[in-house]
C-alpha positions in Angstrom: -36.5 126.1 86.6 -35.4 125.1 90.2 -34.6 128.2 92.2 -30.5 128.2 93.1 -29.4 129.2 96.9 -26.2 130.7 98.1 -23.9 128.6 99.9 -23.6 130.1 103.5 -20.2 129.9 104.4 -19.2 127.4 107.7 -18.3 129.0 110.6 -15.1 128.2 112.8 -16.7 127.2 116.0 -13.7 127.2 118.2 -13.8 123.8 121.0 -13.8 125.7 125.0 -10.3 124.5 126.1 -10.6 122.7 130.3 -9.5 125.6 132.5 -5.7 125.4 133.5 -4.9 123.6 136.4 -2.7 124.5 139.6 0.2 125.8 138.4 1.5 123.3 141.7 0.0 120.1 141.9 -1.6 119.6 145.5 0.6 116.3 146.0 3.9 118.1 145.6 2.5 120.7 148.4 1.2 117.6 150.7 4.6 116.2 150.7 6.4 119.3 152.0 3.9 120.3 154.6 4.7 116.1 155.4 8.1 116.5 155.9 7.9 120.4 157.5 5.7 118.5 160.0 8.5 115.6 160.4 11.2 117.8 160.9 9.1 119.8 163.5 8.3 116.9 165.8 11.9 116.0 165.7 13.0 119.3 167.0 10.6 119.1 169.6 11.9 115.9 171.1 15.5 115.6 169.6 18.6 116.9 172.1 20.6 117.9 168.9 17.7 119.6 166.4 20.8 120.7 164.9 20.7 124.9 162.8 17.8 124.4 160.9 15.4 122.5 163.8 17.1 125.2 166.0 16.0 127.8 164.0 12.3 126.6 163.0 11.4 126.3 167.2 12.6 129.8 168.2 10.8 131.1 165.1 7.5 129.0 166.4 8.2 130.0 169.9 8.2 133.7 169.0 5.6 133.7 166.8 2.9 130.7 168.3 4.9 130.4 171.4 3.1 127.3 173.3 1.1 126.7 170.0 4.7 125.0 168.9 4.2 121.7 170.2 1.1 121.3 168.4 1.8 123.2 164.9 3.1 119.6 163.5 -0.6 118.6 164.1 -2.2 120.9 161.7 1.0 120.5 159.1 0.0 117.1 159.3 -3.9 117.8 158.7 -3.5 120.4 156.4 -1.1 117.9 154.3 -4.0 115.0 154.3 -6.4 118.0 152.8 -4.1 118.8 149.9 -4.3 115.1 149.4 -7.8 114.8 149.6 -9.4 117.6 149.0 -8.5 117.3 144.9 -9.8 114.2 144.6 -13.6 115.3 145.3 -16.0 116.6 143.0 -17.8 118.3 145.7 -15.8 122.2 145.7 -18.0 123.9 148.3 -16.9 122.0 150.9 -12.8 122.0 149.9 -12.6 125.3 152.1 -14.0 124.6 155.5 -11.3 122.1 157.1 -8.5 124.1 157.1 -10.5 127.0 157.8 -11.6 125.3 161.1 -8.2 124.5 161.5 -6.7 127.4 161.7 -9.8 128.7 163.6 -9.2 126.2 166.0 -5.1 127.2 166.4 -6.0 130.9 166.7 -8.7 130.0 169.5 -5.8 127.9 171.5 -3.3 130.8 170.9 -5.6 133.7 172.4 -6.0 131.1 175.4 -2.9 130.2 176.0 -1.7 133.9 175.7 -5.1 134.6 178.6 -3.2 131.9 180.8 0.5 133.2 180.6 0.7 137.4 179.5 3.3 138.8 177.5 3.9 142.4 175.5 4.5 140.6 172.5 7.8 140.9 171.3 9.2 142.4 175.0 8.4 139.4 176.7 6.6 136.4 174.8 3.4 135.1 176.0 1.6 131.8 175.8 0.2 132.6 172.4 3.3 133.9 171.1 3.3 137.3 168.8 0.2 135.8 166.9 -1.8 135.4 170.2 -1.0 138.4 171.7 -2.1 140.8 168.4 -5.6 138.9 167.9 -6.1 138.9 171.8 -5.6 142.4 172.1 -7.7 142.9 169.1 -10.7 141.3 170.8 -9.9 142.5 174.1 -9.8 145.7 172.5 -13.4 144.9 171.1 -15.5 142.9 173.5 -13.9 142.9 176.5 -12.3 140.3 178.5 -15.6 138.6 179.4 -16.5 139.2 175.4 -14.0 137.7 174.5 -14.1 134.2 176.7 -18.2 133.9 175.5 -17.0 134.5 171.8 -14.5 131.6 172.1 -16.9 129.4 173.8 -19.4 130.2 171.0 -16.8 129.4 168.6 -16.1 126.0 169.5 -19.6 124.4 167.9 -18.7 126.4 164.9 -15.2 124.8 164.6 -16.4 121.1 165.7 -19.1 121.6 162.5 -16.2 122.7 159.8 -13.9 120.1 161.2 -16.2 117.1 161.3 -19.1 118.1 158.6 -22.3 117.5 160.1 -25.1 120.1 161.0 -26.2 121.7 164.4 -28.6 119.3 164.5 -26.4 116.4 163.9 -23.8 117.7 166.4 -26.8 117.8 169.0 -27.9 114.7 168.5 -24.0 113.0 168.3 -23.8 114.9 172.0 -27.2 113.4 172.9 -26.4 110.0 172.6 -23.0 110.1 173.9 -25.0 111.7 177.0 -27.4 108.6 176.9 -25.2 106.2 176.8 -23.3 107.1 179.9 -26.2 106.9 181.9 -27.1 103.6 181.1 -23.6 103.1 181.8 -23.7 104.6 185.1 -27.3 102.7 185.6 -25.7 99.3 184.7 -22.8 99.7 187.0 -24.8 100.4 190.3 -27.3 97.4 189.5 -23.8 95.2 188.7 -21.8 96.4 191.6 -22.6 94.8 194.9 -20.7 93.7 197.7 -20.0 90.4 197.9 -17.4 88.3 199.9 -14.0 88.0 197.5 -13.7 84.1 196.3 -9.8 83.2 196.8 -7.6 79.7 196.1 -7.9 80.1 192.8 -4.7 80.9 190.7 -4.9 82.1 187.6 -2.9 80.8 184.5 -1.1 82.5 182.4 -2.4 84.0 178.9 -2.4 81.3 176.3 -0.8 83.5 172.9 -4.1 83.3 170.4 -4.5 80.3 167.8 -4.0 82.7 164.6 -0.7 83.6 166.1 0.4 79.9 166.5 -1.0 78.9 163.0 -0.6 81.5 160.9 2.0 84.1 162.2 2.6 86.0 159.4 -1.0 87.4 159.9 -2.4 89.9 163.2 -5.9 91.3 163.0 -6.4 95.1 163.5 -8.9 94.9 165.6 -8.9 94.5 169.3 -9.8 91.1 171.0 -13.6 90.5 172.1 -15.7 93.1 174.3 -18.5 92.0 176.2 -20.6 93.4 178.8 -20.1 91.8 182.4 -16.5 91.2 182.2 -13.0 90.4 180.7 -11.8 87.9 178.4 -11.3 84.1 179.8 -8.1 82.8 181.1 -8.6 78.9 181.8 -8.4 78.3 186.0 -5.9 75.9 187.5 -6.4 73.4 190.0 -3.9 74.4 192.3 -5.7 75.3 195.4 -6.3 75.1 198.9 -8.8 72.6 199.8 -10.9 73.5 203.1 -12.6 71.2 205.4 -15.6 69.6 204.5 -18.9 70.9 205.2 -20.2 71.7 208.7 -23.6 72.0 209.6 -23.6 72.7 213.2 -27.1 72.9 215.3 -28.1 75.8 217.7 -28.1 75.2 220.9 -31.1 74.8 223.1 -32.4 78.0 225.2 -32.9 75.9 228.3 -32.0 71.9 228.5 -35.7 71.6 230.7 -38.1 72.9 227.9 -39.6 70.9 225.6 -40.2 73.4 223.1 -37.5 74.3 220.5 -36.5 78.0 219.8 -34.8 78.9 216.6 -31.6 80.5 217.0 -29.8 82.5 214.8 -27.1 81.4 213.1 -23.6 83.1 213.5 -21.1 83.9 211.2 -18.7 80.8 210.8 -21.5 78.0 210.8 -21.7 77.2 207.2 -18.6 76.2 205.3 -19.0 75.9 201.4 -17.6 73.2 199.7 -14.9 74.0 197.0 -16.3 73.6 193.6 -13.7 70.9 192.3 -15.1 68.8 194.8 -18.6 68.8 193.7 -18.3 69.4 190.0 -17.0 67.6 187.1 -14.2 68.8 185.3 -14.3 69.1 181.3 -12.1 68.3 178.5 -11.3 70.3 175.3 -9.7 68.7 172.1 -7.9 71.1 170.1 -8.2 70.7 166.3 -4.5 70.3 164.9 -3.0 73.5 163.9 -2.5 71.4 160.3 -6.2 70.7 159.9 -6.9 74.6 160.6 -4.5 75.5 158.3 -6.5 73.7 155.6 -9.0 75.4 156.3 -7.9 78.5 156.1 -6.8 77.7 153.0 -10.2 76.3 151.4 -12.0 79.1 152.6 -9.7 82.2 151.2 -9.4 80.3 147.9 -13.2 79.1 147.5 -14.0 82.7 147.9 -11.2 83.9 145.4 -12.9 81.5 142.9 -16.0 83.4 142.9 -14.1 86.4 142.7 -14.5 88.0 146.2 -11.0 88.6 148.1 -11.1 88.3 151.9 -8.6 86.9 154.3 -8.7 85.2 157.8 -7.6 87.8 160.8 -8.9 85.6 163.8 -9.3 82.2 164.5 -11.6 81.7 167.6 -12.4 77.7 168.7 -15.4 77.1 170.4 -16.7 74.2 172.6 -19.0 72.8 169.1 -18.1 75.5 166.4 -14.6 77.0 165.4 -15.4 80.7 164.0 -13.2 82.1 160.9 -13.1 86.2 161.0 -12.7 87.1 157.5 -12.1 90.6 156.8 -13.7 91.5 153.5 -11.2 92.5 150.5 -11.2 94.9 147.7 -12.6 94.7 144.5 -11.0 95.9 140.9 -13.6 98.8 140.3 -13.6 102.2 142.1 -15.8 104.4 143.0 -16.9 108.2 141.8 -14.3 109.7 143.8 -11.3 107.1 142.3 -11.1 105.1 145.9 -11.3 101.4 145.4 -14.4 99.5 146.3 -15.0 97.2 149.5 -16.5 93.9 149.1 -19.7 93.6 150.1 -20.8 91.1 153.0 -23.8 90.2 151.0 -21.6 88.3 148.6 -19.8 86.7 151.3 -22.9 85.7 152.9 -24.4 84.3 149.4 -21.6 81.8 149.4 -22.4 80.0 152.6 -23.6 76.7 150.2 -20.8 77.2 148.4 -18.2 77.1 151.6 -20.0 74.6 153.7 -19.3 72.6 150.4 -16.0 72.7 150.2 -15.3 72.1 153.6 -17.3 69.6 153.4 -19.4 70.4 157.2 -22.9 71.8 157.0 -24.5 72.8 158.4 -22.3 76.8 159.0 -23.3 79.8 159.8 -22.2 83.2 158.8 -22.6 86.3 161.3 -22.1 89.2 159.3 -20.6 91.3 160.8 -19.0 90.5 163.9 -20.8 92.9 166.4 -18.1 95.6 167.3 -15.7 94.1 164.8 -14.8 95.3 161.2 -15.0 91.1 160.4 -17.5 88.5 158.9 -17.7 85.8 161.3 -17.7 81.9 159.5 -18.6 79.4 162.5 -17.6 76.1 160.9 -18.6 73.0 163.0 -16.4 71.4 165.2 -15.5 67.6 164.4 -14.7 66.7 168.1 -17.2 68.8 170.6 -15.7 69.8 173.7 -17.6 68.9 177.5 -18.7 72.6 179.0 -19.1 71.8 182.7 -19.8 74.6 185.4 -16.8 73.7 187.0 -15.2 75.3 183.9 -16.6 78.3 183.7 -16.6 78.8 187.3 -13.1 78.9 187.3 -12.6 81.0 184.5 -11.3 84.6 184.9 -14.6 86.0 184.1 -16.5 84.2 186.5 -13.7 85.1 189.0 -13.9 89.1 188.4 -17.8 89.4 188.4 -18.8 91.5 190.9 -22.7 90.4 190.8 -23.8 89.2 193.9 -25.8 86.8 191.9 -24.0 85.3 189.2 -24.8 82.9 187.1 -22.7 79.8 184.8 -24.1 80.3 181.3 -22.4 78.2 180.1 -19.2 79.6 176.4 -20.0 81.1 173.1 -18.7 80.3 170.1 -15.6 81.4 170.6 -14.5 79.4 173.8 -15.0 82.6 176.3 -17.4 82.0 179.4 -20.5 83.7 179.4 -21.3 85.1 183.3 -24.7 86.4 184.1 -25.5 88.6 186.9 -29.7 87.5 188.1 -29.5 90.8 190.1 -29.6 93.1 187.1 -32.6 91.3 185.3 -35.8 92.4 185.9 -36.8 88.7 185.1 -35.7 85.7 183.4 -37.9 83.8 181.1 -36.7 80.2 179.7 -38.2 79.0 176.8 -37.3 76.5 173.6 -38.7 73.4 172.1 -38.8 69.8 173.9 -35.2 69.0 173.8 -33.2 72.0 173.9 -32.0 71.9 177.5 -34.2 74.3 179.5 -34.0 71.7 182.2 -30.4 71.9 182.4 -30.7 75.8 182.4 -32.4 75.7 185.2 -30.0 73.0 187.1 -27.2 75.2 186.4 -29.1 78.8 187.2 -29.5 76.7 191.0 -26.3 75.2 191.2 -24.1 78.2 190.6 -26.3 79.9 193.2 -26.2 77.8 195.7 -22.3 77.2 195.2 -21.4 80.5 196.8 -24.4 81.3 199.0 -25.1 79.4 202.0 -28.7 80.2 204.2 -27.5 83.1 205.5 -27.4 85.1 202.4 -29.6 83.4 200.1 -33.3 81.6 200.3 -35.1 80.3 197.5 -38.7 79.8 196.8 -39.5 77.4 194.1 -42.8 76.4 192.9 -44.0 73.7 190.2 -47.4 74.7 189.5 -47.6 72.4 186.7 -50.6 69.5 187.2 -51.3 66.5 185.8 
């Protein structure tokens, strides 16, 4: 007979509830810091602040006193936190930004009340009532001198909460910026060389930019082009002062009864150099028709849309052989862990290059992703008409015009239409090399011309040698 067990009875196992959340939700506490910072600014720069404004700068004068005009900045940061701070899973670190905010306002109100005194509520100080209870808490402490090395010490401390990164990050961010502004300082003294000031050329004025003419609905956010040896190009104008042909003048003879010649030197004045319209070519640039770019504009941001990347064209930059699209990359439908939506990535962009040069129907392009020192992903889309670079164009560009190399050289535009200037004084050497065909001999033609365009004898002497055999 089978054995019978009890039934155990089931036990209630009660589900854990989510811990409550902020009895105030961080956004409704954002916006009013927002608005408190608003109406703060206004009463520092409106005649007519009007009772409340009134009110809220004599209480911030009493209590910060100068630490008013900049109380609207950490409203303003502390708002951005409550926005922010929520939103990440990360809790540890939720605490340390406004902490190094208000570390950093209680450092500048124990300075400012150091630079202007006051006995608090008698006579108000720099740092108000707050700044003159915490300085006289520390002076009280450390000293005078304590007190100035414990705020120096605290500044690391309070650059590390603000910005997140370690003492050894923070050392190395300052180590490069250190590093890089000694090369600067290196580049500049092998750049900057006196050199006689080239005038008769006048300038034109600043053409507006080709995605402003085409499409004007749409301005980039990023600032125009930077590159090292100068500004942007502004096309030259013909419009100058001609001077008198060339004069080679000999030296005179030491004495009229010797047959033997001595050199002379030659004097300032001897050796007038031609003007450069007058031994160089000019060149020609065809436009493509705003209509035709346009249409392109068009086939690229839909092509992509088709494969489901979203990106839109910010620049428009024509070259002398290749017109180059900056796209700036879209985002996608998903989101991240912390709930911000996902970029596109340039990888997908740059997978599509068949798929573009396609539809446009040239190939072959070329995708430069990114743009260096742009948030953009350059498309360089080949040119149906390709413009004549001579070195009378760059010559008289603005760039060309504002180098300060003593020995600069015509390069020659990149592909966006800007001049390209190189100074042969800051290279330790210059090696040309490419296949048969590629124009080295022309490199070389222009390296001499454009050197011997604005140096006569006196200033300049080449040595050239052909070792070459046959």
């Amino acid at each position: 007979m089978a054995k019978t067990t009890k039934a155990q009875p089931r036990r209630n196992i009660r589900k854990k509830q989510p811990p409550p959340g902020p009895m105030i939700r961080p956004e409704f506490v954002g916006t009013l810091l927002l608005i408190l910072a608003g109406l703060t600014l206004l009463s520092l720069f409106t005649p007519n602040p009007g009772f409340f404004g009134a009110g809220l700068l004599e209480l911030l004068r009493v209590m910060i006193g100068w630490g008013r005009y900049i109380f609207w900045i950490v409203l303003t940061s502390l708002a951005i936190w409550f926005f922010k701070a929520y939103s990440t899973e990360d809790a540890d670190e939720k605490w340390e930004k406004p902490v190094g905010t208000f570390l950093i306002l209680a450092m500048l109100l124990i300075a400012f009340q150091f630079i202007k005194p006051g006995d608090g509520l008698v006579e108000i100080g720099g740092g108000g009532v707050i700044g003159w209870v915490l300085g006289e808490m520390l002076r009280s402490t450390f000293g005078t001198a304590g007190t100035l090395v414990l705020l120096v010490g605290l500044i690391p401390i309070v650059f590390i909460l603000i910005s997140g990164l370690s003492f050894r990050e923070l050392f190395q961010a300052i180590r490069d910026l250190y590093y890089r502004f000694q090369d600067w300082r290196h580049f500049r003294q092998l750049t900057i060389n006196n050199q006689p000031t080239i005038t008769g050329v006048r300038l034109a004025e600043p053409k507006p930019r080709l995605i402003d003419r085409v499409l004007p609905g749409r301005t980039g956010a990023a600032k125009p082009i930077q590159r090292d040896g100068g500004p942007v190009v502004i096309i030259g104008s013909d419009d100058r002062a001609l001077p008198s042909p060339p004069i080679n003048q000999m030296a005179q003879l030491s004495s009229p009864d010797t047959d033997e010649f001595e050199a002379q030197p030659i004097t300032d004045g001897r050796w007038q150099l031609p003007p450069v319209a007058q031994i160089f070519d000019e060149g020609y640039e065809m436009e493509i028709s705003e209509s035709e770019i346009r249409q392109r504009v068009k086939i690229i941001e839909e092509t992509l849309l088709s494969f489901g990347v979203e990106a839109k064209v910010r620049e428009i930059n024509q070259g002398p052989a290749v017109t180059q699209f900056s796209l700036e990359p879209g985002f996608m439908a998903t989101k991240d862990a912390k709930g911000n939506p996902r970029k596109v990535r340039v990888s997908r962009i740059v997978n599509l290059s068949n798929d573009l040069a396609l539809a446009l129907a040239a190939s072959p392009i070329r995708i430069e992703a990114p743009i260096p020192g742009r948030p953009y992903v350059g498309l360089e889309v080949p040119n149906s008409n390709t413009n004549l670079v001579t070195l009378r164009t760059v010559m008289e560009s603005d760039q060309f015009q504002r180098s300060k190399g003593a020995l600069k050289i015509a390069m020659g535009q990149d592909v966006s239409g800007r001049s390209f200037v190189a100074n042969l004084a800051a290279m330790p050497h210059l090696l040309i090399a490419g296949a048969t065909g590629s124009g080295k001999s022309v490199c070389i033609n222009a390296v001499v011309a454009s050197l011997i365009s604005f140096h006569t004898p006196e200033t300049l002497r080449f040595l050239m040698i052909d070792p070459k055999m046959v």
